[in-house]
C-alpha positions in Angstrom: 130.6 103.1 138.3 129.9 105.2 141.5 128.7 104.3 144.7 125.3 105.7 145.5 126.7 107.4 148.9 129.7 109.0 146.9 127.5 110.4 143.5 125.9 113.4 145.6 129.5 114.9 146.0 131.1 113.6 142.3 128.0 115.5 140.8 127.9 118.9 142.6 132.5 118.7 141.3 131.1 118.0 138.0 128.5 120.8 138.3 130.5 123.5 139.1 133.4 122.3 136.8 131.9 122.0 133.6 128.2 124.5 134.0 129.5 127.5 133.2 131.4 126.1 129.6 127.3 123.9 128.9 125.7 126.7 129.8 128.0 129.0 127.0 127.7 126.5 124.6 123.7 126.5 124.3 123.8 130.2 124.7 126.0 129.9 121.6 123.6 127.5 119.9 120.4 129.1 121.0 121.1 132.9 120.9 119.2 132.6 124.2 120.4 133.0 127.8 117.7 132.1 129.7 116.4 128.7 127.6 120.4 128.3 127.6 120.4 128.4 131.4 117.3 126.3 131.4 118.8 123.5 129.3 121.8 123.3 131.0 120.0 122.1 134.0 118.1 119.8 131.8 121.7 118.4 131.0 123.0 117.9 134.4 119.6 116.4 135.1 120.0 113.6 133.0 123.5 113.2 134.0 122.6 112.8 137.5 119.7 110.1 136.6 121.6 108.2 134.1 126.0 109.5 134.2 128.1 107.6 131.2 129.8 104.7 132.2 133.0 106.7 132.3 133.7 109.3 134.2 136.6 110.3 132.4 134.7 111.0 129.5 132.2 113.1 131.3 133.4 116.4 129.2 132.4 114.4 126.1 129.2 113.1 127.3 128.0 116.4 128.0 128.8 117.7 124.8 126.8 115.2 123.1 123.6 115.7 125.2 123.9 119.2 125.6 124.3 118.9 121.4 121.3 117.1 121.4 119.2 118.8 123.8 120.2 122.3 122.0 119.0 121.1 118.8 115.7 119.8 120.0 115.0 123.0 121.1 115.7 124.9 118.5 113.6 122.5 116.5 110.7 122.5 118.8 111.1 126.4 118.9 111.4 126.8 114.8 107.8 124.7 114.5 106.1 126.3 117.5 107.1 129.7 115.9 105.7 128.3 112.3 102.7 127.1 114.0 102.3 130.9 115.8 103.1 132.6 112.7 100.4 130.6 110.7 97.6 131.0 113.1 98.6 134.8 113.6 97.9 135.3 109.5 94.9 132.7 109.8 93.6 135.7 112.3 94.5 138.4 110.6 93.0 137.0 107.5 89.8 136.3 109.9 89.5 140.0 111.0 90.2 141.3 107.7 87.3 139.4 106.2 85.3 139.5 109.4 85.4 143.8 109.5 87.0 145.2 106.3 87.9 149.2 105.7 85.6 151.5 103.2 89.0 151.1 101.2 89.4 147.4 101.2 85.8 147.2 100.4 85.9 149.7 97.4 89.0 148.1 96.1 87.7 144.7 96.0 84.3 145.9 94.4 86.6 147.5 91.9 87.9 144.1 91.4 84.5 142.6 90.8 84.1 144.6 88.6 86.7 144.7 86.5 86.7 140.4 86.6 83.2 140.8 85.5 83.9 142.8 82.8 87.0 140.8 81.6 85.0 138.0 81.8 82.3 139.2 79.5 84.5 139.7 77.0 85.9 136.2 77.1 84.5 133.2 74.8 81.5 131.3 76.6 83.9 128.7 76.2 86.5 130.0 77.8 84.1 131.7 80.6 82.0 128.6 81.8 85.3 126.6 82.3 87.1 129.4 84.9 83.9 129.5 86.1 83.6 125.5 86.4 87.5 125.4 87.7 86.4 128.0 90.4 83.2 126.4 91.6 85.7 123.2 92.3 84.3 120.9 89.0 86.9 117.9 87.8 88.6 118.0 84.9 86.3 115.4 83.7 82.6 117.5 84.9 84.0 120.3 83.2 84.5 118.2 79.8 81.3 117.1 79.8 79.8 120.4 80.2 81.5 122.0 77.7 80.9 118.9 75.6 85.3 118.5 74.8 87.7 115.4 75.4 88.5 115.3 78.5 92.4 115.2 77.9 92.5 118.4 76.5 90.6 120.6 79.9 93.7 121.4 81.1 95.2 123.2 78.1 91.4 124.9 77.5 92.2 125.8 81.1 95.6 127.1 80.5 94.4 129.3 77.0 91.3 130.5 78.9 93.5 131.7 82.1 96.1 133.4 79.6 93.5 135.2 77.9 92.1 136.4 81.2 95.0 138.1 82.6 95.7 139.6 79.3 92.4 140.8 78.8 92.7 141.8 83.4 95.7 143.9 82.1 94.1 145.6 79.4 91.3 146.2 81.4 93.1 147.6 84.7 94.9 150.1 82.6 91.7 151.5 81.2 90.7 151.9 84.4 93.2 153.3 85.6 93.4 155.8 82.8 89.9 156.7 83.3 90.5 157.8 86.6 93.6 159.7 86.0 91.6 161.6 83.4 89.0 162.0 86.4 91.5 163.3 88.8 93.1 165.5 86.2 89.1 167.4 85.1 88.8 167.3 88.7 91.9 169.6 89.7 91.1 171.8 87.1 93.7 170.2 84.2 
């Protein structure tokens, strides 16, 4: 170990002798010059409060914290950038509810109505349980409302959702049909 008096001068040698090769290697890690600037001074910071028992091994004692220190980082940046990228679609989704266009409000009464219409042509069977699923019912509530076993609600489930989107399809392309014709009378076709 160093004396106190002597660990001032040993650190600034060790500083400029092996900052410039820490500092590469967390650019290298981090694809970032200034956090790799910033944790290299966190590495020679903890070398200063706490140096290795040998100084001979300095070279590999900072590679293992600088290792370390890159990687906690880069952790604690991939979350913080998961967390942002969340919240940013949590307000986007906010202000997209909160002030939609003229064309996200026709398309989604378009929608309504075309669900409503599937849905009238489905069994009341088949109807009540979506419905029941969507309103947040158990499997067990909606078995006793549609007066079945309760074992079997999730293959009713499964049928009634199939018949849905094939019944969703059918519908859409009618639609869409319809309004091709539309547009066609209304150029003059």
């Amino acid at each position: 170990m160093v004396e106190g008096s002597q660990m001032p001068e040993l650190f600034q040698r060790l500083f400029r002798e092996h900052y410039p090769g820490v500092a590469r290697k967390l650019y290298a890690l981090t694809g970032d010059y200034a956090a790799a600037e910033d944790l290299a001074q966190e590495v020679f910071l903890r070398l200063y409060r706490s140096p290795p028992e040998r100084l001979d091994a300095v070279g590999a004692w900072l590679h293992r914290v600088l290792t370390r220190i890159g990687y906690d980082y880069l952790r604690q940046r991939q979350s913080g950038q998961a967390l942002w990228e969340k919240e940013a679609a949590r307000v986007a989704a906010w202000a997209e509810d909160a002030a939609p266009s003229g064309e996200t409000e026709v398309i989604r009464a378009w929608e309504k109505e075309v669900v409503r219409k599937v849905l009238r042509k489905l069994s009341d069977r088949d109807r009540t349980a979506l419905l029941l699923r969507e309103e947040g019912y158990s499997y067990e509530e909606i078995a006793l409302r549609l007066e079945v076993n309760p074992k079997i609600v999730g293959t009713l489930l499964a049928r009634a959702e199939e018949r849905l989107k094939k019944k969703y399809g059918q519908e859409e392309e009618r639609s869409d049909g319809e309004k091709n014709d539309a547009d066609r009378r209304g150029a003059g076709f």
